[in-house]
C-alpha positions in Angstrom: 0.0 0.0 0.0 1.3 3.4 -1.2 1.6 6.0 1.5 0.1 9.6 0.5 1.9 12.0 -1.1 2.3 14.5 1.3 2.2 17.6 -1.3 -1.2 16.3 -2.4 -2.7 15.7 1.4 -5.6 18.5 2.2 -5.2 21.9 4.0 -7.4 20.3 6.7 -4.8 18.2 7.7 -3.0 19.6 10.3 -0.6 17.4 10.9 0.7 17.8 7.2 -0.3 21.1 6.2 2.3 23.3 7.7 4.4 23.4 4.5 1.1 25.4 3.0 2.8 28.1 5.2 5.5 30.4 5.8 5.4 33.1 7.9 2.1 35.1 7.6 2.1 33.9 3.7 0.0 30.9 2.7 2.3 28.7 0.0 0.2 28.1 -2.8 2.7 25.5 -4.6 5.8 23.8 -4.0 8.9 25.9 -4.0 10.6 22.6 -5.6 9.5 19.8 -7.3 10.3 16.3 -7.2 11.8 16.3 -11.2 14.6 19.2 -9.6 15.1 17.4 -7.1 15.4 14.3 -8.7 17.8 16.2 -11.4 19.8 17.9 -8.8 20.5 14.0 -7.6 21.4 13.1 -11.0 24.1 15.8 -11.1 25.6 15.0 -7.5 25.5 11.1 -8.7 27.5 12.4 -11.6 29.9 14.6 -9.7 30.7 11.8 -7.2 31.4 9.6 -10.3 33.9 12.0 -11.7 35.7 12.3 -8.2 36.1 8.6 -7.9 37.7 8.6 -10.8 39.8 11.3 -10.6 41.0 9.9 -7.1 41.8 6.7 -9.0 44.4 7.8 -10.4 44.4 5.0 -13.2 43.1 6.8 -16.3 46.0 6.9 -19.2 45.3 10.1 -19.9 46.5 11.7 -16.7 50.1 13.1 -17.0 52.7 10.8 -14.7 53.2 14.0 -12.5 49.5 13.7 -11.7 49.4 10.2 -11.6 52.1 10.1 -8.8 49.9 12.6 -6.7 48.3 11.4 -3.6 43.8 11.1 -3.9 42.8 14.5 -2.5 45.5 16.2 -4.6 44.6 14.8 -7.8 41.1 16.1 -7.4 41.9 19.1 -6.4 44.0 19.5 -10.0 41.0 18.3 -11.5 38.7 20.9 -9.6 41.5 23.9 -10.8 40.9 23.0 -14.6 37.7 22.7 -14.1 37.5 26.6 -13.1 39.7 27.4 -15.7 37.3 25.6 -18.5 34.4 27.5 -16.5 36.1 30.8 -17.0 36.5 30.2 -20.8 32.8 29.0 -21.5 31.1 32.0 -19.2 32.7 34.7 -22.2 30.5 32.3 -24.5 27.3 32.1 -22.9 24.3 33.3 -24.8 20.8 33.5 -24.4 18.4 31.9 -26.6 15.2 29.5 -25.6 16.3 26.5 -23.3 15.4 23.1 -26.0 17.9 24.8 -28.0 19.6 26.5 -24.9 20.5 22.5 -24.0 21.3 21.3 -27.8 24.0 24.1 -28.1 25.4 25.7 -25.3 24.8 22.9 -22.3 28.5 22.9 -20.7 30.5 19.5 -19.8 30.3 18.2 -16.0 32.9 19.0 -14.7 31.7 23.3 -16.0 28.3 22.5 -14.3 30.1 20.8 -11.3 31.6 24.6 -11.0 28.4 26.6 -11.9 26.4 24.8 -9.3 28.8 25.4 -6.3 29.3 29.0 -7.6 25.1 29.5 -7.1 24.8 27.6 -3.9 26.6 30.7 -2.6 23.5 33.0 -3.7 24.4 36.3 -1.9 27.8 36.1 -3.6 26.5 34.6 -7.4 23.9 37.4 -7.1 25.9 40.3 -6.4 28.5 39.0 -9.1 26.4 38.5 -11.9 25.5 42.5 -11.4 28.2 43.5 -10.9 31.2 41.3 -13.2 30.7 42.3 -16.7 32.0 38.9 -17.9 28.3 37.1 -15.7 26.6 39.0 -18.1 26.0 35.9 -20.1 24.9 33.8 -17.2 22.8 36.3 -15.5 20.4 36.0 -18.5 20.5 32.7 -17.9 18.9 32.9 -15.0 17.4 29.0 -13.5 19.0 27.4 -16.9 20.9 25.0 -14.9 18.3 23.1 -13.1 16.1 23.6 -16.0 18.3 22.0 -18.2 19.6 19.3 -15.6 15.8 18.4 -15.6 15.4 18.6 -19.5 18.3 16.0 -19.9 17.5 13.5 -17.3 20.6 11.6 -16.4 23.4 14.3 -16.5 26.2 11.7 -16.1 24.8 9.8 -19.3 24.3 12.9 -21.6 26.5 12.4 -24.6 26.1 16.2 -26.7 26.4 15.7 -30.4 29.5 15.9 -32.9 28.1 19.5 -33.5 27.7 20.5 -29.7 31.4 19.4 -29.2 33.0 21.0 -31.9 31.3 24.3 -30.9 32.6 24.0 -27.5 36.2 23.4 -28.6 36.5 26.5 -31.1 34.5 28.2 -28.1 36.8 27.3 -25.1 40.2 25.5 -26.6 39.8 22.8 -24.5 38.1 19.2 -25.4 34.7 18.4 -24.2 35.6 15.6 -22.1 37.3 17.0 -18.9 40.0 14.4 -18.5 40.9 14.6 -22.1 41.1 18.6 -21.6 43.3 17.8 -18.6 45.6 15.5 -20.0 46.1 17.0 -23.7 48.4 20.2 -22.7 45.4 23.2 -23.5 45.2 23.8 -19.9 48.8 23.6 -19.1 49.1 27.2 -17.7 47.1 30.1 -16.2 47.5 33.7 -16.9 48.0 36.2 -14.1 48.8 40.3 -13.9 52.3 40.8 -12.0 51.2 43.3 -9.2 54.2 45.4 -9.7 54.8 45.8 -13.3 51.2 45.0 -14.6 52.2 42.3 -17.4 50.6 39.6 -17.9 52.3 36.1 -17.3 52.1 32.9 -18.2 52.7 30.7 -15.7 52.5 26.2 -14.8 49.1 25.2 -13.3 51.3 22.4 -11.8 54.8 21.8 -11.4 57.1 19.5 -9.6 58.8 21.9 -7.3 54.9 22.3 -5.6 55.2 26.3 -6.9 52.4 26.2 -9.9 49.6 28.1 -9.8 46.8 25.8 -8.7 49.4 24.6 -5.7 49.9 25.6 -2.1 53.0 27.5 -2.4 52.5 29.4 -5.6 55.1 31.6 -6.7 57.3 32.3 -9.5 59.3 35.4 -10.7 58.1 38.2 -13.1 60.2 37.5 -16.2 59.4 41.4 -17.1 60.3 43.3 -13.8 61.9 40.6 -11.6 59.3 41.2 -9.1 58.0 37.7 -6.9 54.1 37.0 -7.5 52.4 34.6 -5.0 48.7 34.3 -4.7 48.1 36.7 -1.7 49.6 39.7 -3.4 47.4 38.8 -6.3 45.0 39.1 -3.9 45.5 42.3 -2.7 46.6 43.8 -6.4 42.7 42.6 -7.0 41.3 44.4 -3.7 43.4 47.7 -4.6 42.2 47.6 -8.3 38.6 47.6 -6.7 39.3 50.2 -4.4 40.4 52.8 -7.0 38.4 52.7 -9.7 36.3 55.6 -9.8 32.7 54.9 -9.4 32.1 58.9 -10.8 33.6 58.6 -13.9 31.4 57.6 -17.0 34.5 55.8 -18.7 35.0 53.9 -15.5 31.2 53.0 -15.7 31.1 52.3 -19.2 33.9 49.7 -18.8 33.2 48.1 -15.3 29.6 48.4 -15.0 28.6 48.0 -10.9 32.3 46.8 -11.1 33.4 49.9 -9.9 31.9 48.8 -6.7 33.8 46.9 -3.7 32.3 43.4 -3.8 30.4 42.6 -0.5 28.4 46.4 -0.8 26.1 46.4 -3.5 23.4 43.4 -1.8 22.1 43.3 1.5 19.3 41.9 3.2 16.6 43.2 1.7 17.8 45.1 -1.9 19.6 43.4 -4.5 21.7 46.1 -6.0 22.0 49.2 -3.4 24.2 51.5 -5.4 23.5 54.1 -3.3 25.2 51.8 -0.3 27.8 50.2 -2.3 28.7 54.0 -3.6 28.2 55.5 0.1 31.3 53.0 1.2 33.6 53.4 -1.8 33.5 57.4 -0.7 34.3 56.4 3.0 37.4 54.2 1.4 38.6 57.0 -1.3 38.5 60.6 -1.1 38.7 61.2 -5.2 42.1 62.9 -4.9 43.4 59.7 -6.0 43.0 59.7 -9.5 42.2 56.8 -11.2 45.5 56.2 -12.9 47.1 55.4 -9.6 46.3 51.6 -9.8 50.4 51.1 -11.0 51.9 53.7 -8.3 50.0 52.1 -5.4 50.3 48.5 -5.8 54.3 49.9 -6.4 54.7 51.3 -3.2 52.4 48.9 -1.1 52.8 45.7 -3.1 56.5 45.5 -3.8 57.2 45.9 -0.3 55.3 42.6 0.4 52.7 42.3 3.7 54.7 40.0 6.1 51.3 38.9 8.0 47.9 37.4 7.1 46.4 40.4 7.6 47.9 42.1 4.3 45.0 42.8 3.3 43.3 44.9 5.4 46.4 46.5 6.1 45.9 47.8 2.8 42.8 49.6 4.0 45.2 51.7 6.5 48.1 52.5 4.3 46.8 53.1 1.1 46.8 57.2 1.2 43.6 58.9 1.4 41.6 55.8 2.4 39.8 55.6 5.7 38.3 52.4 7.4 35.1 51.4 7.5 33.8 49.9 10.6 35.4 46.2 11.2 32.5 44.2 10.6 32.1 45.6 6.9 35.7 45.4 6.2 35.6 41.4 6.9 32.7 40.9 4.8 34.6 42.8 1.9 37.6 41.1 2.6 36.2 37.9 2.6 35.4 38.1 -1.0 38.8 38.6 -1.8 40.5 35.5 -1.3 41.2 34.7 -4.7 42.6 36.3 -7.3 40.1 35.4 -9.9 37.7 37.6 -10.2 34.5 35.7 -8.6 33.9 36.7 -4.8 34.0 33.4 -3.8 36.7 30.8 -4.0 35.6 28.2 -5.7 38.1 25.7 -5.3 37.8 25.6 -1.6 33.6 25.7 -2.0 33.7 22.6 -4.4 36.0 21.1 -2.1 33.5 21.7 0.8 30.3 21.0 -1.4 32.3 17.4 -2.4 31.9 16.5 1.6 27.8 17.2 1.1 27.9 14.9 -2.0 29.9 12.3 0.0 27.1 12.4 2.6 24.1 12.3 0.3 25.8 9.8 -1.6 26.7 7.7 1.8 22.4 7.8 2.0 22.4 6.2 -1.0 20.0 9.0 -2.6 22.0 9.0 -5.6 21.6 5.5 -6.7 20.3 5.7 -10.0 16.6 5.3 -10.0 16.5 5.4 -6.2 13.1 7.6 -6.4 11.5 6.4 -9.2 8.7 5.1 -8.1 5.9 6.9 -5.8 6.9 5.2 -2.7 10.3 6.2 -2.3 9.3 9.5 -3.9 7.4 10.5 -0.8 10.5 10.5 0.9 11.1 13.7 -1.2 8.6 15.0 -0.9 8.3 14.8 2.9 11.6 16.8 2.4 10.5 19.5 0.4 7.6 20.0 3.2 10.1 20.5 6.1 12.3 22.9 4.2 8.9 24.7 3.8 8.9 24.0 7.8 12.8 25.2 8.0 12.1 28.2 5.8 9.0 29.3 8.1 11.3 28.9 11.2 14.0 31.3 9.4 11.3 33.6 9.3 11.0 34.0 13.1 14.1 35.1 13.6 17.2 37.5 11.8 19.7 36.4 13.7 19.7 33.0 14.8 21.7 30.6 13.2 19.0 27.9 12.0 21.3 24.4 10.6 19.4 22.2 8.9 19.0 18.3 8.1 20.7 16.8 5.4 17.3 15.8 3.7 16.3 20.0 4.0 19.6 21.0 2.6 19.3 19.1 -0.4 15.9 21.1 -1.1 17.6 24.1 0.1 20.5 23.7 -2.8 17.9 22.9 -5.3 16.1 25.9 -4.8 19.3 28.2 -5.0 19.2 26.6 -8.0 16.5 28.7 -9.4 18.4 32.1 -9.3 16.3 34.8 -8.7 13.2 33.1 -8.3 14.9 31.4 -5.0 15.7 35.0 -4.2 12.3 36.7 -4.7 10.9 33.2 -2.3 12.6 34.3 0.5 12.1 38.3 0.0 8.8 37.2 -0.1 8.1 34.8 2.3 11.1 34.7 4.6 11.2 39.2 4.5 14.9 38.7 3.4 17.5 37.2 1.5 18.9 34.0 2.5 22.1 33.5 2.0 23.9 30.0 2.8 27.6 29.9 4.2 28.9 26.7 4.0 32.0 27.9 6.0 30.7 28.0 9.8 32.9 26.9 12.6 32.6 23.5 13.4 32.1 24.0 17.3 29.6 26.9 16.6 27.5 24.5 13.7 26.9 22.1 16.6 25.7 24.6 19.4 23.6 26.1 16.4 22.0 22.8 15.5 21.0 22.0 19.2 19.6 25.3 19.3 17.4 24.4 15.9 16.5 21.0 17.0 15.0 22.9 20.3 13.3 25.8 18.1 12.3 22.8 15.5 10.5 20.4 18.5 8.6 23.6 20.2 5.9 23.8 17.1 3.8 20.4 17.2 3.5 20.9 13.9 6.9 21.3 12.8 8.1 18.5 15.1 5.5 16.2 13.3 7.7 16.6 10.1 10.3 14.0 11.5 12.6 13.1 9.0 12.4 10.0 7.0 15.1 7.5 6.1 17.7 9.4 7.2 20.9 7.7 8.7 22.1 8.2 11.6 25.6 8.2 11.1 25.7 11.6 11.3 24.6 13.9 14.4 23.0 16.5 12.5 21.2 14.2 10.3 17.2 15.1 11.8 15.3 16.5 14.6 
């Protein structure tokens, strides 16, 4: 005997209706469905694939450099090509109706494995796509990627056509296949701007001294101006650049777009591009008697010097002339979007890297088995899912400041539905009275005082506490309440 499906189960039922309600606001449908969420299992099943493989270390068409690297490392090569390959394809992305969206311009795995972690941080994806000129492309875009995840069915089976492939390869220089493109030489070095001198290099991804560019201890020497480049003063040539270009100049504008912002101050809570904020803190940082063709005498006299400490960065803030600090809290925000030298606010090796432990768990659940939820059964176990992130979201609602953790089962939902893009962001302006972000990055010891606290705010609503979680191991401690 089937049990009901607990999206279809009357309003009269009390015991199941609380998902028809967040807030004040009634819920009229289902903020996902079971074919996204299904999708979005597809595409984890998929990821975890690659990763196994990758960790093998077996396939011929790894170089022997790679080959002798230990699991982790090997992935986390894999991962740095696969940002590469998703920098490339972004310049390439145009808009055009999604059947034919999917035919032509649907990107390998490995892309999509980059693209998905990049929108499951959705304060940061949002804020980039206004304000990097080069998100244009995937800004109108917007909810393609589940779309099209759902449009394909089995991600990890797709096989694009001799057409499809070709395009991509005059498109992005790199072969379709991501270990093909990682073993055939086309993504054999990176290109980065000297902070002193301002010329471009070419420089290894990878290299056997431990010093290429997608390795710990990055460095090399500018073979222009002699000067040393490691990663954190690319970091802070890309915070200075920010910090100088002149928001009141229509050349600047014409060029950068809301680029000439600081990342981290055009969204907050409630408005998704607050110029008038973001433009309020760039005339805190700079008084405009630094003219905008300072970007080379500044990084000069602050960058060539090096920053001994980890806090080069926001010493920058202090002895850059003419600036003057904002209040702490807003420069760590700021600052923590510039951790990488690319030019995305998050760091997306790190985020996949974190986002792989998710997968592990999910797949660990076996919820990625294909054809796990095929039938309407085990589909109510989704569904049962999707009505206690209704619950979850209804509980972020009571409160701005709590730290609400959820269930494994209610994060899955949660990523699907920053899957939608701006339709996950209107949801929670709507129903929540804010945007939710999601920071994957929390303290260990604060996640676990957080969750106790949720499990305690969860269990006080009859209701909520009816929505137990189903099927859910218990291997880990923050698997249900």
């Amino acid at each position: 005997m089937h049990s009901p499906s607990l999206l279809s189960l009357p309003r009269e039922d009390s015991d199941r209706a609380y998902y028809c309600r967040i807030g004040k606001r009634p819920v009229p449908t289902p903020m996902v469905t079971l074919p996204q969420l299904k999708a979005h299992l597809s595409l984890l099943r998929a990821i975890q694939d690659l990763r196994t493989t990758v960790e093998e270390g077996t396939d011929e068409r790894f170089p022997e450099y790679v080959k002798s690297l230990q699991a982790p490392q090997r992935w986390i090569w894999i991962v740095g090509l696969a940002i590469e390959r998703f920098m490339k394809w972004i310049h390439t992305v145009e808009q055009t109706d999604l059947s034919a969206w999917v035919e032509d311009q649907l990107p390998p795995l490995d892309v999509l494995m980059v693209w998905h972690t990049y929108m499951l941080n959705p304060h940061w994806y949002a804020e980039d796509c206004d304000r990097l000129m080069i998100l244009r492309g995937l800004k109108n875009v917007d909810g393609y990627l589940i779309r099209s995840l759902v449009a394909v069915g089995d991600i990890g089976a797709y096989e694009p056509s001799d057409a499809h492939r070709q395009a991509w390869h005059n498109a992005c220089g790199t072969s379709w296949d991501p270990l093909n493109a990682a073993g055939d030489g086309t993504l054999e070095y990176h290109g980065v701007v000297c902070p002193q001198c301002l010329v471009i290099q070419s420089v290894p991804n990878v290299d056997g001294k431990g010093h290429g560019y997608l390795q710990n201890d990055f460095c090399i020497d500018c073979t222009y101006c002699g000067g040393l480049i490691t990663k954190e003063r690319l970091v802070v040539h890309k915070l200075v650049r920010d910090i100088v270009r002149n928001h009141r100049v229509d050349d600047e504008l014409h060029k950068h777009g809301l680029g000439v912002y600081l990342a981290g101050t055009l969204r907050t809570s409630k408005r998704a591009a607050d110029i008038s904020n973001a433009a309020s803190i760039k005339k805190r940082l700079w008084n405009l008697k630094i003219c905008s063709d300072s970007l080379a005498a500044v990084v000069h006299q602050h960058i060539r010097q090096g920053f001994p400490t980890k806090d080069s960065k926001k010493s920058v803030f202090f002895t850059v002339p003419d600036i003057s600090p904002s209040p702490p809290i807003r420069i760590n925000h700021i600052l923590s979007a510039y951790v990488s030298d690319r030019p995305f606010s998050v760091e997306l090796v790190g985020a996949i890297l974190r986002q792989g432990s998710f997968i592990h768990k999910i797949h660990q659940l076996g919820w990625t088995v294909q054809d796990r939820f095929h039938d309407e059964e085990e589909s109510v176990v989704l569904e049962h899912a999707i009505a206690r992130y209704h619950a979850f979201l209804d509980l972020l609602s009571t409160s701005t400041t709590a730290l609400f953790v959820p269930t494994l089962d209610i994060d899955l939902v949660w990523h699907t539905h920053q899957l939608l893009g701006q339709r996950y962001a209107d949801d929670c302006l709507k129903y929540v009275g804010r945007y939710i972000d999601h920071d994957d990055k929390v303290e260990e010891s604060r996640l676990a005082n957080s969750f106790d606290e949720t499990c305690r705010a969860w269990q006080a609503t009859p209701i909520r506490c009816s929505l137990h979680a189903l099927r859910v191991s218990c291997a880990d401690p923050r698997d249900r309440y």
